[in-house]
N, C-alpha and C positions, 0 to 999 in steps of 0.2 A: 549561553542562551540557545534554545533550541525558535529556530522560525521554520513555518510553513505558512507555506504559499495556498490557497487551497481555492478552486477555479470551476465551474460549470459551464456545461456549454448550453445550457439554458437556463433562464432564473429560476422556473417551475424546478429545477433538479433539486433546489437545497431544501425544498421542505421533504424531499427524500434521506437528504445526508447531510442534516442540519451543519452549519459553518463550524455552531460553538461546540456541536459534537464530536466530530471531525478531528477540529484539532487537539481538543481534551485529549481524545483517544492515542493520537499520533505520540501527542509529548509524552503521556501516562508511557506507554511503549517503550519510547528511547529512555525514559527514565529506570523505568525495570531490568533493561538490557545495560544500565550502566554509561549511558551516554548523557552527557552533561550539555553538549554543545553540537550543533551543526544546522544545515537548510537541505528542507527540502520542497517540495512540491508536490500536490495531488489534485489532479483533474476527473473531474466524472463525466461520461457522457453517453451515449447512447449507443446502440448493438451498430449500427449503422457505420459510426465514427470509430467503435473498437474493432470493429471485421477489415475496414480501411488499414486502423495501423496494426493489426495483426498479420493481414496480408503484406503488410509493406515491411517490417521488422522482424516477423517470423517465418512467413510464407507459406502463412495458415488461411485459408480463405473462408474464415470462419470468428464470428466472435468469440470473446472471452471474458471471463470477468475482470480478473487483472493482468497490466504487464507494468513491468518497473524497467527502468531506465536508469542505471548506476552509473554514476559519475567516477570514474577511476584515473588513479594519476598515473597507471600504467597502461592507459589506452595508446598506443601507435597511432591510431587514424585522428585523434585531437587530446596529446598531452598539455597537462595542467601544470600548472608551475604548482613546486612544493609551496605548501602551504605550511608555517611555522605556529601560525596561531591557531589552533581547532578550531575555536568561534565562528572563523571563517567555511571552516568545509562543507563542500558541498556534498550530500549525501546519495542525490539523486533526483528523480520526477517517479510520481505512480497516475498512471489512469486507469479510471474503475469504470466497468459498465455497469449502470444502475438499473438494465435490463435485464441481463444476466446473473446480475446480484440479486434482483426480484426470482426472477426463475430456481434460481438456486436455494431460496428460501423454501418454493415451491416442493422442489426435489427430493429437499434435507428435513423436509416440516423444521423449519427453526425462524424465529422473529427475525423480521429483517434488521432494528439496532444488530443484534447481533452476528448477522451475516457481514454485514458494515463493518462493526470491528475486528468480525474474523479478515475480511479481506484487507482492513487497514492495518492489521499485525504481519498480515502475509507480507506486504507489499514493503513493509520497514526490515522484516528481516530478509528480504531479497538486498533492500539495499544496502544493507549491512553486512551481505556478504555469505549469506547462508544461501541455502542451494537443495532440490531434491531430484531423482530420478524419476519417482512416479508419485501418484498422490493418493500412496498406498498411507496405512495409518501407522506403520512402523518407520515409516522416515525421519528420522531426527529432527528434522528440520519442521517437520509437520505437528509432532510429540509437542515440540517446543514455543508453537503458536496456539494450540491448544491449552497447555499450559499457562501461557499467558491469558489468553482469552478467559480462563478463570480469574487470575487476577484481577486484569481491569474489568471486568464485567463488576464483579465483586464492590469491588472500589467505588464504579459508576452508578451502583446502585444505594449506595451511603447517603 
């Protein structure tokens, strides 16, 4: 069973990034990537609250759209006892800014649903362990949220 957690930091935010939206998208996701089971978490909130913890996690004194937080059992600074049953693992936390999600729709001319699900694909294959140097359009890693984002889009529109 896949759970997420999914959290605003004002109630006005979910009629930006509907709940039952949200999480469709997430599990659609780990399902296409072949994951059956895990938790995670996703918070949205505002430029203000994402510039705080991009400053404080990154040392970027600047918003962004997303940062993900991976929960790894080889962290040093807080190891996780092995986990034997998948059901249980934990995948991670993402928070979104719903600011800079709007802007970037702005940017890109693209609907914001689909700005949403692009950034909620991003933020699942961060935590799952995928990774980019830049967010040039030949990055694997970027190829392969795009990729996606055909799929569920596709799906979501059934």
């Amino acid at each position: 069973m896949i759970a997420v957690d999914i959290s605003y930091e004002t109630e006005a935010m979910e009629e930006r990034a509907p709940h039952d939206v949200v999480e469709k998208m997430i599990v659609r996701t780990l399902e296409l990537l072949g994951e059956e089971s895990g938790e995670l978490s996703c918070t949205f909130v505002g430029d203000e609250t994402m510039r705080e913890m991009n400053h404080t996690y990154r040392g970027k004194d600047e918003s962004t759209d997303i940062l993900s937080f991976v929960q790894s059992e080889d962290d040093t600074d807080f190891p996780f006892p092995e986990i034997e049953d998948q059901q249980d693992r934990v995948l991670g936390d993402m928070v979104i800014s719903l600011d800079t999600m709007e802007r970037n729709c702005d940017y890109f001319k693209v609907p914001a649903r689909e700005e949403l699900i692009r950034l909620l694909i991003h933020g699942v294959l961060h935590l799952l362990g995928w990774d980019h140097e830049t967010n040039g359009i030949s990055e694997p890693m970027l190829i392969k949220q795009e990729d996606l984002l055909k799929n569920v889009t596709k799906e979501s529109e059934r």
